[in-house]
C-alpha positions as semicolon CSV with decimal commas, in nm:
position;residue;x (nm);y (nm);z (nm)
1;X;2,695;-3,160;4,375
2;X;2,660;-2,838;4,560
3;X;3,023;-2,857;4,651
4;X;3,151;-2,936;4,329
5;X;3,055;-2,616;4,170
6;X;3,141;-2,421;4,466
7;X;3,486;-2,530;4,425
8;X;3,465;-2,408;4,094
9;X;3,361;-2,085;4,179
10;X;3,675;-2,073;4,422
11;X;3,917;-2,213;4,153
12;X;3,805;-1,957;3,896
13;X;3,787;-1,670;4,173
14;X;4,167;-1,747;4,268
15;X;4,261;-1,722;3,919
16;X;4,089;-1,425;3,821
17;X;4,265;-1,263;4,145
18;X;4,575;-1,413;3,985
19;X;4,571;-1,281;3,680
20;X;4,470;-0,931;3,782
21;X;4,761;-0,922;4,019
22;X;4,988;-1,031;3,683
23;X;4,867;-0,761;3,507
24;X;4,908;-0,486;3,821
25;X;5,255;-0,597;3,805
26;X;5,372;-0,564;3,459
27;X;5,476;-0,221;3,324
28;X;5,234;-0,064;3,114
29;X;5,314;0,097;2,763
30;X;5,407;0,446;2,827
31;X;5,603;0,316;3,122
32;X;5,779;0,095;2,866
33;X;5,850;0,339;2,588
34;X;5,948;0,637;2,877
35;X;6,228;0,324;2,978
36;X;6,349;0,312;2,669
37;X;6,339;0,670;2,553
38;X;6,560;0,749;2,907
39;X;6,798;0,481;2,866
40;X;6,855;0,531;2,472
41;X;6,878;0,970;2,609
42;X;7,149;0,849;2,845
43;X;7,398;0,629;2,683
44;X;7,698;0,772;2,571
45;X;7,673;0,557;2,237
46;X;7,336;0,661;2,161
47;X;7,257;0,982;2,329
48;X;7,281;1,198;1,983
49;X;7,006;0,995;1,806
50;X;6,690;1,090;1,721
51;X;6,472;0,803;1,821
52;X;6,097;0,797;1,883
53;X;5,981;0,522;2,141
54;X;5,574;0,386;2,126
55;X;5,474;0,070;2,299
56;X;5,147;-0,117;2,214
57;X;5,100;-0,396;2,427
58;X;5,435;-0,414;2,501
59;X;5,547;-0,447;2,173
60;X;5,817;-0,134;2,113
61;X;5,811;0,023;1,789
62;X;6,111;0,260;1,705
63;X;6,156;0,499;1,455
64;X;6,377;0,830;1,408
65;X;6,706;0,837;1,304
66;X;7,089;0,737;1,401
67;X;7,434;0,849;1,343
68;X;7,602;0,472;1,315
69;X;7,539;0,126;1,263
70;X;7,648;0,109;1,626
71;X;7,437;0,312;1,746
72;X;7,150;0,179;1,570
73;X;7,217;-0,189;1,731
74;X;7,260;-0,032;2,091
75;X;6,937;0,126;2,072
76;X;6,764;-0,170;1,906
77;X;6,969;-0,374;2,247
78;X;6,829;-0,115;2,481
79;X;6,411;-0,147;2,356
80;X;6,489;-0,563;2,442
81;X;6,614;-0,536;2,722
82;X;6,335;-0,312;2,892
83;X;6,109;-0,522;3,150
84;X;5,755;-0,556;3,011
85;X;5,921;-0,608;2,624
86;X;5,766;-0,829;2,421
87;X;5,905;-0,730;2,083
88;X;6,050;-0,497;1,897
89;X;6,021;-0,348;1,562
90;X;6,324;-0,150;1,450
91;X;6,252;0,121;1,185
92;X;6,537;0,371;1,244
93;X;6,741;0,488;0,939
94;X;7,116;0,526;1,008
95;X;7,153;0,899;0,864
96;X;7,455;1,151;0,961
97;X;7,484;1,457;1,044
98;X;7,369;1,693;0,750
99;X;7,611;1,964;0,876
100;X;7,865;1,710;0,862
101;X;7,768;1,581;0,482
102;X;7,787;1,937;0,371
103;X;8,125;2,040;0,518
104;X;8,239;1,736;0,352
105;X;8,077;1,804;0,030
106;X;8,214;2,192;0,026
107;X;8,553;2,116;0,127
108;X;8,731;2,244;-0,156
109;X;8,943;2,023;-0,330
110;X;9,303;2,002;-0,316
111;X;9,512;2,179;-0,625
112;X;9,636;1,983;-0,899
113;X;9,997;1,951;-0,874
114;X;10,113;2,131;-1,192
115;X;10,403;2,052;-1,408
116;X;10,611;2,339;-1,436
117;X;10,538;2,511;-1,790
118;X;10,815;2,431;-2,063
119;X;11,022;2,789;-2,126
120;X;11,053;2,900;-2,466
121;X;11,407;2,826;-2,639
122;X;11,663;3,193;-2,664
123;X;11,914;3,198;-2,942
124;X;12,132;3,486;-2,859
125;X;12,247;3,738;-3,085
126;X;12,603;3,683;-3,213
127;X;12,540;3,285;-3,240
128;X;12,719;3,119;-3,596
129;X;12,426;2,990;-3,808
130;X;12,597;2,800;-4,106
131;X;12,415;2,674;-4,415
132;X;12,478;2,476;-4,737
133;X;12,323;2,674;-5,029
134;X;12,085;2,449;-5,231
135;X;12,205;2,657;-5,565
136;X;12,448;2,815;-5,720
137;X;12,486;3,168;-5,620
138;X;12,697;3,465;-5,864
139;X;12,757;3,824;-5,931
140;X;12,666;3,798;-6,277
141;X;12,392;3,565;-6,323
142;X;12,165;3,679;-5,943
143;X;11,941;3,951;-5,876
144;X;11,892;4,155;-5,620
145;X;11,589;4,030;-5,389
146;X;11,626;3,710;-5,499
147;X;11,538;3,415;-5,244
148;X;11,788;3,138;-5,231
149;X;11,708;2,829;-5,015
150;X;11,955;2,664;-4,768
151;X;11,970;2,396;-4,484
152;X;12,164;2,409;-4,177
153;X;12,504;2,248;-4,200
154;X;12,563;2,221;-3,840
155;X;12,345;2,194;-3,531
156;X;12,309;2,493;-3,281
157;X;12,286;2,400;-2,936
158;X;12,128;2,587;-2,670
159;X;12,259;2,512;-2,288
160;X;12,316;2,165;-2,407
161;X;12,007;2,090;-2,568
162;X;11,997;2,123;-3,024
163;X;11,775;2,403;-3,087
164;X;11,803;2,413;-3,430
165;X;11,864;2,062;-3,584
166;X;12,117;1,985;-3,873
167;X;11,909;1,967;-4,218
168;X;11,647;2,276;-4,093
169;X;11,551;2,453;-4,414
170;X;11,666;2,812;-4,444
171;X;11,558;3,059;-4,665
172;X;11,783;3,375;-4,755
173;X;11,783;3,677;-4,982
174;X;12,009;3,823;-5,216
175;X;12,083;4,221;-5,127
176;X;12,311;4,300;-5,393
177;X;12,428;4,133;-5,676
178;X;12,646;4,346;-5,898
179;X;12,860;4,189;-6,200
180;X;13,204;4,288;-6,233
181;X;13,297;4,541;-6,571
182;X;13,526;4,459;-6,831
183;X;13,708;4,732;-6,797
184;X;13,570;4,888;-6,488
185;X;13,346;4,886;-6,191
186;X;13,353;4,620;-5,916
187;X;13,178;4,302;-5,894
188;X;12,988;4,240;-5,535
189;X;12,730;3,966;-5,404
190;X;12,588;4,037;-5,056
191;X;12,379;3,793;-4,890
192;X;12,159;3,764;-4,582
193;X;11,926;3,492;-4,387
194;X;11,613;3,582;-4,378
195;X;11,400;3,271;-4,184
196;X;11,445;2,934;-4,037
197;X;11,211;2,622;-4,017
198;X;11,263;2,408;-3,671
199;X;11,004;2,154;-3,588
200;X;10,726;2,256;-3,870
201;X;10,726;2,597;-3,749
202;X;10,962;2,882;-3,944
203;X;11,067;3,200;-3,788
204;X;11,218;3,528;-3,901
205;X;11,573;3,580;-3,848
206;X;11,812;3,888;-3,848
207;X;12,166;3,836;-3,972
208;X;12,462;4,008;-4,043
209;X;12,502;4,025;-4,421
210;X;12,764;3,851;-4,590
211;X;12,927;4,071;-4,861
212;X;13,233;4,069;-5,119
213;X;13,379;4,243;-5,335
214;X;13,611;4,231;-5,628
215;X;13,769;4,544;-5,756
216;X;14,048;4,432;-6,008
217;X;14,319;4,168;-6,033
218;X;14,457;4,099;-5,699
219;X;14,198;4,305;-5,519
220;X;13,923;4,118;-5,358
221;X;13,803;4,200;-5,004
222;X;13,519;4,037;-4,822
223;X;13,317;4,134;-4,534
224;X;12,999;4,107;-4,347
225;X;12,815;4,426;-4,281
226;X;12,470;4,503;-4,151
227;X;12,401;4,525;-3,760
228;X;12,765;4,654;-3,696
229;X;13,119;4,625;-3,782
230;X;13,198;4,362;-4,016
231;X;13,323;4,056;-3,741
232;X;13,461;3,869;-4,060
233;X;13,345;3,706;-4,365
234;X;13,479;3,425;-4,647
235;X;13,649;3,193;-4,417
236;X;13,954;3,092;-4,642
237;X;14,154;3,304;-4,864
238;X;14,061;3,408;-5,139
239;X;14,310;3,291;-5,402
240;X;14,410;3,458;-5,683
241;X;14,402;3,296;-6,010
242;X;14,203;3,155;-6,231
243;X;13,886;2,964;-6,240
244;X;13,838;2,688;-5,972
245;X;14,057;2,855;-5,742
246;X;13,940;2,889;-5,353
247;X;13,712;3,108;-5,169
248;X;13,812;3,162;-4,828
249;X;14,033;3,413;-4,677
250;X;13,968;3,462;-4,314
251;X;13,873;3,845;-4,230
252;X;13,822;3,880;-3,842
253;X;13,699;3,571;-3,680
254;X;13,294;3,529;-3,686
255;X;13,090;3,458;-3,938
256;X;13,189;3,351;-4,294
257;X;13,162;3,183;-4,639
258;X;13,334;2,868;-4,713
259;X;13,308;2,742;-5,071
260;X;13,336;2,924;-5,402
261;X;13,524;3,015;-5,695
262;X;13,680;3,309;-5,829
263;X;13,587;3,335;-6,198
264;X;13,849;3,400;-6,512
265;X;13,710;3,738;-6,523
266;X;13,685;3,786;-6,147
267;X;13,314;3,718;-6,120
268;X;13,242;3,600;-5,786
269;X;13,078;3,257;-5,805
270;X;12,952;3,063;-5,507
271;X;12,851;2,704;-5,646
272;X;12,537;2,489;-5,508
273;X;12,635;2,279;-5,178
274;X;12,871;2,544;-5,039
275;X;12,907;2,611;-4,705
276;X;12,857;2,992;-4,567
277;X;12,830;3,096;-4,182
278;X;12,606;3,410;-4,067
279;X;12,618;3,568;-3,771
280;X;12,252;3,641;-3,586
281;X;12,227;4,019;-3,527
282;X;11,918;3,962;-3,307
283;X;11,797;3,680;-3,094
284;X;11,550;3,442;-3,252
285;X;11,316;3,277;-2,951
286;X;11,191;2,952;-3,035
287;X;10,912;2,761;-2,920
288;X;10,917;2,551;-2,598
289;X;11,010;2,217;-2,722
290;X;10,677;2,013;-2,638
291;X;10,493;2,282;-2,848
């Protein structure tokens, strides 16, 4: 019996020395978490992290920040691999560089690419504007300062492109209108544009005015004036004789009227739909087209 429990005292004597060596020979904590904390400081993947190392038991706890992913997983690789390890508890937050987040965010932003801005339309002085009267037009029956309203009869085209449509609405103005004497005294009818419409928006316009004359039987001139020499008037002849005859003699080459009657009595008529041509004395600018 006596032996019996003195081999029990040996048996649990050896173990106790057993154990104690075990535990001499396993790392302690901070040796654990200083292994870890060197290892993460000198790998070239994880070297610029921020990571805090504690070890309880051996069980690793890390918290702090990383850069990547991949640097997250190497450092989490690293705390397993350290002798002693018996589990660890990854709490890092992948988080770059604020430096780097802020260069990014105040990088300015690259220009819009702009479309270049549509130029505004020139007519030049000296273009032909012709129109087709919407009335009847005389020496004996207008006034002076009277409005009369036209459209354009033909297009005007600008490097290609119509800048002022066919059918644009004109407006115009009466300068003189004289009627002719029975026995003497001239009759005369001068005319002028005064404004355009293109596109819903109407402009002023500057023209050279269109004027004729009729003195007696036979005599008849026509010319345009205002802005400079005349540069020619009634395109046509016109005839002599009686009523229903033709307007239209050319005088210089330019602008002109087309259309019109010379009255028994040498009234000069110019009925509704006929055709006269002005010459622009000044430019007219027009709006860029997408406006």
């Amino acid at each position: 019996m006596r032996t019996h429990k003195q081999f029990i005292s040996v048996a649990l004597l050896t173990a106790l020395i057993g154990l104690s060596i075990a535990c001499s020979q396993r790392p302690n904590d901070d040796t654990i978490a200083k292994g870890i904390q060197d290892k993460v400081a000198a790998d070239p993947d994880t070297k610029d992290s921020q990571v805090n190392v504690a070890a309880k038991d051996g069980k690793v706890t890390l918290t702090g920040k990383v850069k990547t992913p991949a640097a997250q997983q190497k450092v989490e690789q690293i705390a397993k691999e350290e002798p002693g390890e018996t589990g660890v508890d990854d709490q890092t937050a992948v988080q770059p560089d604020v430096p780097e987040q802020a260069a990014q965010a105040m990088a300015p932003a690259p220009p819009p690419v702009q479309k270049p801005k549509p130029q505004p339309i020139v007519v030049p002085s000296g273009t032909v504007l012709t129109v087709r009267v919407g009335q009847a037009l005389s020496s004996k029956t207008s006034q002076s300062g009277q409005t009369f309203l036209a459209t354009v009869a033909q297009p005007v085209s600008i490097g290609g492109k119509t800048a002022i449509p066919a059918g644009s609405t004109v407006s115009g103005t009466v300068v003189t209108a004289k009627a002719k004497g029975k026995i003497k005294g001239e009759g005369e009818l001068t005319l002028a544009l005064t404004s355009v419409s293109v596109k819903g928006h109407t402009y002023t316009i500057q023209t050279s005015a269109l004027s004729s004359t009729s003195k007696g039987k036979g005599k008849r001139t026509a010319a345009t004036t205002g802005g400079g020499a005349a540069g020619g008037a009634l395109i046509g002849g016109i005839a002599g004789g009686g009523k229903g005859a033709a307007v239209g003699a050319l005088v210089g080459g330019g602008a002109g009227l087309v259309g019109g009657a010379m009255t028994g009595n040498q009234q000069i008529e110019i009925p509704a739909e006929s055709a006269l041509s002005f010459q622009l004395s000044a430019p007219l600018t027009l709006r860029p087209p997408s406006e």
